[in-house]
C-alpha positions as CSV (number, residue, x, y, z in Angstrom):
1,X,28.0,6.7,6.5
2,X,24.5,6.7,8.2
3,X,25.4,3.1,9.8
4,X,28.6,4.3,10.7
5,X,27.1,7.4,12.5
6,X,24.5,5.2,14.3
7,X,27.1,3.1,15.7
8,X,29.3,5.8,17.1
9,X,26.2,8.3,18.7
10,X,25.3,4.3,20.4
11,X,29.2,3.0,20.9
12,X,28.2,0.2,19.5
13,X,30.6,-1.3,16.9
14,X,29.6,-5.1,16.2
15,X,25.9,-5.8,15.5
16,X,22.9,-4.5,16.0
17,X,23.4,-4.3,19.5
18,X,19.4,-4.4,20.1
19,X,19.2,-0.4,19.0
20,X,16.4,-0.4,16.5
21,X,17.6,2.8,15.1
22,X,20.7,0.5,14.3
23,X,19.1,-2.2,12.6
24,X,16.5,-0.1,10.4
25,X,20.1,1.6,9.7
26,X,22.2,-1.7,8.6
27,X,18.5,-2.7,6.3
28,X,18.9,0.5,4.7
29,X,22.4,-0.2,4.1
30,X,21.9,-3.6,2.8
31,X,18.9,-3.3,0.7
32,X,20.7,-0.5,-1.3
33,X,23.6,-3.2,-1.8
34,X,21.2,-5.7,-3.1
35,X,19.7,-3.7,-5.8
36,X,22.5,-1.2,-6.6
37,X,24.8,-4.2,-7.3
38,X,22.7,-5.5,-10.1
39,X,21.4,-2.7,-11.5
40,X,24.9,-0.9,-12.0
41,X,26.3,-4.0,-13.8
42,X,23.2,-3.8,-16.3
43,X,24.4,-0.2,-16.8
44,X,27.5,-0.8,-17.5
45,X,26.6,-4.0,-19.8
46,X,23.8,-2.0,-21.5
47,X,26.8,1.0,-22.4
48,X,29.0,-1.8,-23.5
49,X,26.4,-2.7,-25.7
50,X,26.7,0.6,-28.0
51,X,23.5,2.6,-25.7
52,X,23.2,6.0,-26.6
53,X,24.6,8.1,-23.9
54,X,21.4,9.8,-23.3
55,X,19.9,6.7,-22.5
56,X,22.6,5.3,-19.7
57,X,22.4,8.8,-17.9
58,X,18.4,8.5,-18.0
59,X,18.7,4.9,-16.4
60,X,21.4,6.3,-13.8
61,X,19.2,9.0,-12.7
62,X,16.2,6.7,-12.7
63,X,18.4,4.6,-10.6
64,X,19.5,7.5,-8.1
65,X,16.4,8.9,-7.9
66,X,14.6,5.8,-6.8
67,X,17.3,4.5,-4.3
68,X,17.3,7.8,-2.7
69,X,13.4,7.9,-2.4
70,X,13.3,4.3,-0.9
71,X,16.3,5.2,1.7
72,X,14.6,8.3,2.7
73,X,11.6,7.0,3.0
74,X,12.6,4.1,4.8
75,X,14.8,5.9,7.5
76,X,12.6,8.8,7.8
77,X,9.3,6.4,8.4
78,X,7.9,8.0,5.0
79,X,5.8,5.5,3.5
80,X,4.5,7.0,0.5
81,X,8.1,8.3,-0.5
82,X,9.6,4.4,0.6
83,X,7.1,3.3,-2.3
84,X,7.7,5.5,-4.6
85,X,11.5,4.7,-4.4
86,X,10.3,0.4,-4.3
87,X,7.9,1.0,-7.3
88,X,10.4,3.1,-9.4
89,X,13.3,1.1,-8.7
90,X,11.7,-2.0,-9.8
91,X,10.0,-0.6,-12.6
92,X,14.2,0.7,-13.7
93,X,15.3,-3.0,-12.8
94,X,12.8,-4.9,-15.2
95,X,13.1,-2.1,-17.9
96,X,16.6,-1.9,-17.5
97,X,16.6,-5.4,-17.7
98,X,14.3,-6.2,-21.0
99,X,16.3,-3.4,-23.0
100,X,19.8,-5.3,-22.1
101,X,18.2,-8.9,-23.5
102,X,16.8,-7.0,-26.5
103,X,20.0,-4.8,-27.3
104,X,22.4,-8.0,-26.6
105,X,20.0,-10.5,-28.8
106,X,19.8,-7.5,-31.5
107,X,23.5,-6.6,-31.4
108,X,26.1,-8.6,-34.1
């Protein structure tokens, strides 16, 4: 929605149009796409798997909370906040990741 609202306050409706605003907008955008993707089909596999409830809803929020941190921080020029959402996304990726191999390799 934040892309969408970018282009409309700049009329611009294909591109980037040279607007920075626009481009940091359409990064945002996309880098949320590149790790959201991933990391909700390991959620989903890991519940398949038999994963306690508890579990898939402390991943989910670990993955909300860190996507949200790095697009705030990100848009709003907050660095501190942008790392916080890179490191604890990619600490939820690689955990998130290891407990899928073990719970698949461990499950008959």
């Amino acid at each position: 929605m934040h892309v969408s609202r970018v282009r409309l306050r700049h009329r611009i409706f294909l591109g980037a149009g040279d607007v920075k605003e626009l481009e940091v907008a359409i990064r945002a955008h996309g880098n949320a796409v590149e790790h959201l993707t991933p990391l909700l089909l390991l959620l989903v596999v890991y519940e398949l798997l038999g994963a306690r409830k508890l579990m898939v809803d402390m991943f989910g929020l670990a993955i909300i909370t860190g996507r949200i941190c790095h697009a705030a921080g990100y848009l709003g020029r907050v660095g501190v906040l942008q790392q916080t959402g890179v490191a604890l996304t990619y600490a939820t990726e690689a955990a998130l990741g290891l407990v899928v191999i073990m719970k698949a390799f461990l499950t008959k």
